[in-house]
C-alpha positions as CSV (number, residue, x, y, z in Angstrom):
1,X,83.6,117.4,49.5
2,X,83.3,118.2,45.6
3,X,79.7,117.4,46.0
4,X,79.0,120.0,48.8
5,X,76.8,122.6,48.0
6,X,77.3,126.3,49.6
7,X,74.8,125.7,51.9
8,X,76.9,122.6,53.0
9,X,79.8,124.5,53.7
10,X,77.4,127.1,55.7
11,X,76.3,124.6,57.9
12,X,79.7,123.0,58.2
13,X,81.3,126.6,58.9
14,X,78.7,127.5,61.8
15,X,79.2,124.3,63.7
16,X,83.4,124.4,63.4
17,X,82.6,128.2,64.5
18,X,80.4,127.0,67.3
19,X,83.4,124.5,68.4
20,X,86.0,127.3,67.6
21,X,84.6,129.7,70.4
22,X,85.1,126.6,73.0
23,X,88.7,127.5,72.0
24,X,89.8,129.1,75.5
25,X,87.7,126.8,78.1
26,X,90.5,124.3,76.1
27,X,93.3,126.2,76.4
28,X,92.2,126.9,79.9
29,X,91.9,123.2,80.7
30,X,95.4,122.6,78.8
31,X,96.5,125.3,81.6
32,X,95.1,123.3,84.4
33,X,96.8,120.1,82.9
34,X,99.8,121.6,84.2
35,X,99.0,122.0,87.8
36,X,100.4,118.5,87.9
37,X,103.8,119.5,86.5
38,X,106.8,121.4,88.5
39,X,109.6,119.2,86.3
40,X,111.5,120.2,89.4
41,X,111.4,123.5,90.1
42,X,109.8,125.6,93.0
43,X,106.5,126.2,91.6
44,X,104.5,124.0,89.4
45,X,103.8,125.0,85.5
46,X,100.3,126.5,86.1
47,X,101.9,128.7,88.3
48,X,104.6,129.4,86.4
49,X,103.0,130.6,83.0
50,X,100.6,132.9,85.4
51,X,103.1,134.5,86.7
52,X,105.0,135.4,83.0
53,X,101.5,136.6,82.0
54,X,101.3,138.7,84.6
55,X,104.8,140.3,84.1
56,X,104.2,140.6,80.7
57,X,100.6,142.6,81.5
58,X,102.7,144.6,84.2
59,X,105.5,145.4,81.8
60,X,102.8,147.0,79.4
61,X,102.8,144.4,77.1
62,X,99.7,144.6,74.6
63,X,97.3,141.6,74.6
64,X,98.4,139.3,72.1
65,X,102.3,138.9,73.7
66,X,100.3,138.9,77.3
67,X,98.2,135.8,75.5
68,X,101.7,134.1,74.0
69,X,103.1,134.6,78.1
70,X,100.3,132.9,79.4
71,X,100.4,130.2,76.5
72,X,103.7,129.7,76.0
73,X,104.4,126.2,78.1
74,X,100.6,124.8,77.3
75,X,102.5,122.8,74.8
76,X,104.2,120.7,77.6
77,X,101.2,118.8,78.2
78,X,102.5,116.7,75.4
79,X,106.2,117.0,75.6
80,X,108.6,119.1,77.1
81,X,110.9,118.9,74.3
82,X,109.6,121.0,71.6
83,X,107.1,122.8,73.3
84,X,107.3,125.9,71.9
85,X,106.5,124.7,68.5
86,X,103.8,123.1,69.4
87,X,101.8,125.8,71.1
88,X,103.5,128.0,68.0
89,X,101.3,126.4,65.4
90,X,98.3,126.0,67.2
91,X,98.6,129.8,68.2
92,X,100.0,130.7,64.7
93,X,96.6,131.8,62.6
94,X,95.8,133.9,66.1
95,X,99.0,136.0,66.3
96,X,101.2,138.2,64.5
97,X,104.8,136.2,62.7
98,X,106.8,137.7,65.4
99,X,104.9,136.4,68.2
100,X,104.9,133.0,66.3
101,X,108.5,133.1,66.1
102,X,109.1,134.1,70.0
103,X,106.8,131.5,70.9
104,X,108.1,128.6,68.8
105,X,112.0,129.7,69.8
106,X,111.5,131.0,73.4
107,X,113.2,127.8,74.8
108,X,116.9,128.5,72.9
109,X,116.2,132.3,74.6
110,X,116.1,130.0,78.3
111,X,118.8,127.4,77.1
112,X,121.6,130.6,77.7
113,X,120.9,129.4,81.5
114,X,120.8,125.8,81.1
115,X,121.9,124.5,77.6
116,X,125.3,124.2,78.4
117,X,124.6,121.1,81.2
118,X,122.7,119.5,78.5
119,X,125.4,119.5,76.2
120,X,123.7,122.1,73.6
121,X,125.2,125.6,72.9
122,X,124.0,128.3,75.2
123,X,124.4,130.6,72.7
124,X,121.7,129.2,70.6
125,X,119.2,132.2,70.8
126,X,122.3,134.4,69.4
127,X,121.3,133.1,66.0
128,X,118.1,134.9,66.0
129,X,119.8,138.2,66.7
130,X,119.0,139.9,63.5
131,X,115.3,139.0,63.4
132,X,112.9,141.6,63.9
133,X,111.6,139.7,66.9
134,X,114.7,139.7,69.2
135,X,114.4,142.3,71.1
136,X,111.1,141.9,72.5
137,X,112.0,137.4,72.7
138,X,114.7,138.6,75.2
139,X,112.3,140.2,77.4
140,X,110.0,137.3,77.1
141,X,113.3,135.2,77.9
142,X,113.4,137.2,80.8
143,X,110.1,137.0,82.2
144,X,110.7,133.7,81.5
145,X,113.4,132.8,83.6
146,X,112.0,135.1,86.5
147,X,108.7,133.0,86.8
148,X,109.4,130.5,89.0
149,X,109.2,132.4,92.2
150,X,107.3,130.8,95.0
151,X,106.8,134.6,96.7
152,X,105.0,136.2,93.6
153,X,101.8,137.0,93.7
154,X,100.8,136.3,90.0
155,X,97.3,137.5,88.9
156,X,94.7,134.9,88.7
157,X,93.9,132.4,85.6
158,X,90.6,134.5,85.4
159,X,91.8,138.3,84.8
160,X,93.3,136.6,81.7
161,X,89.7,135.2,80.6
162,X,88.9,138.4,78.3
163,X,92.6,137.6,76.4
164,X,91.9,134.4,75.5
165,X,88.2,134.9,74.5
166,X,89.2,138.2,72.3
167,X,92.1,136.0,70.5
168,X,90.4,132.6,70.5
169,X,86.7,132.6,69.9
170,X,86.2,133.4,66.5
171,X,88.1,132.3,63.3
172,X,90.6,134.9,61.7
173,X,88.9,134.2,58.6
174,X,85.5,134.6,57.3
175,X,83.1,132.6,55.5
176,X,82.9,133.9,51.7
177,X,79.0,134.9,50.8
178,X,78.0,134.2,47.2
179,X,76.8,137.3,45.4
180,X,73.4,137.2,44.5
């Protein structure tokens, strides 16, 4: 790397950006991944983070929370257990800290409904109460908890397509040019 020359990095910079705009056909398959998964509930996952999309979009959300709705389990494809972390950081140079921080937290904002059977506090969101993000990780809580309805007609995976590509296809930084 400390031999590379600035037309290295060029090159090197338009192939990652080439792989970079593949960015939602993976977060799309990560999607489909979890067709598989219901974990026991009445819908499976796929399902599931459709339908929060689509209250989030019919609640006037603006784009980027719509993309976090529709994201916001993709991180179970590796583990249920911190989920929302995962897809946090691989969301997190995309999106604004507050969506970050609804993302990466959303499950303690669900635990208030099941935490308590688990043995954890279901109170646990409560300690977020005087971020900035609260308000608006509630509502997401909700739509949360309300997507798992078997009688909702959710909007298809591909009204969401122009979300993902506007968030997901390009880098949120640019390549320095030299001066001449």
């Amino acid at each position: 790397m400390t031999e590379a020359k600035p037309s290295d990095w060029e090159r090197i910079y338009k192939e990652v950006s080439e792989y970079q705009s593949e960015m939602p056909l993976r977060m799309i398959q990560f999607l489909h991944k979890l067709e598989g998964c219901d974990h026991g509930f009445a819908i499976n996952q796929f399902r599931h983070s459709l339908q929060m999309a689509t209250r989030a979009l019919e609640d006037g959300s603006d784009d980027e929370l719509v993309l976090c709705a529709l994201l916001h389990d993709v991180g179970k494809v590796m583990t249920t257990a911190n989920h929302g972390a995962i897809i946090a950081e691989v969301l997190k140079p995309f999106i604004s800290s507050d969506n970050y921080n609804i993302l990466k937290y959303h499950q303690d904002f669900q635990g208030q409904y099941y935490y308590s059977i688990i043995g954890k506090d279901d109170k646990e969101y409560l300690r977020h109460k005087n971020e900035s993000w609260f308000e608006t990780a509630k509502k997401f809580g909700f739509w949360d908890q309300s997507s798992f309805d078997p009688a909702y007609k959710e909007k298809p995976l591909e009204d969401f397509l122009p979300i993902l590509k506007k968030y997901l296809s390009e880098f949120p930084w640019k390549l320095k040019k030299e001066s001449a």
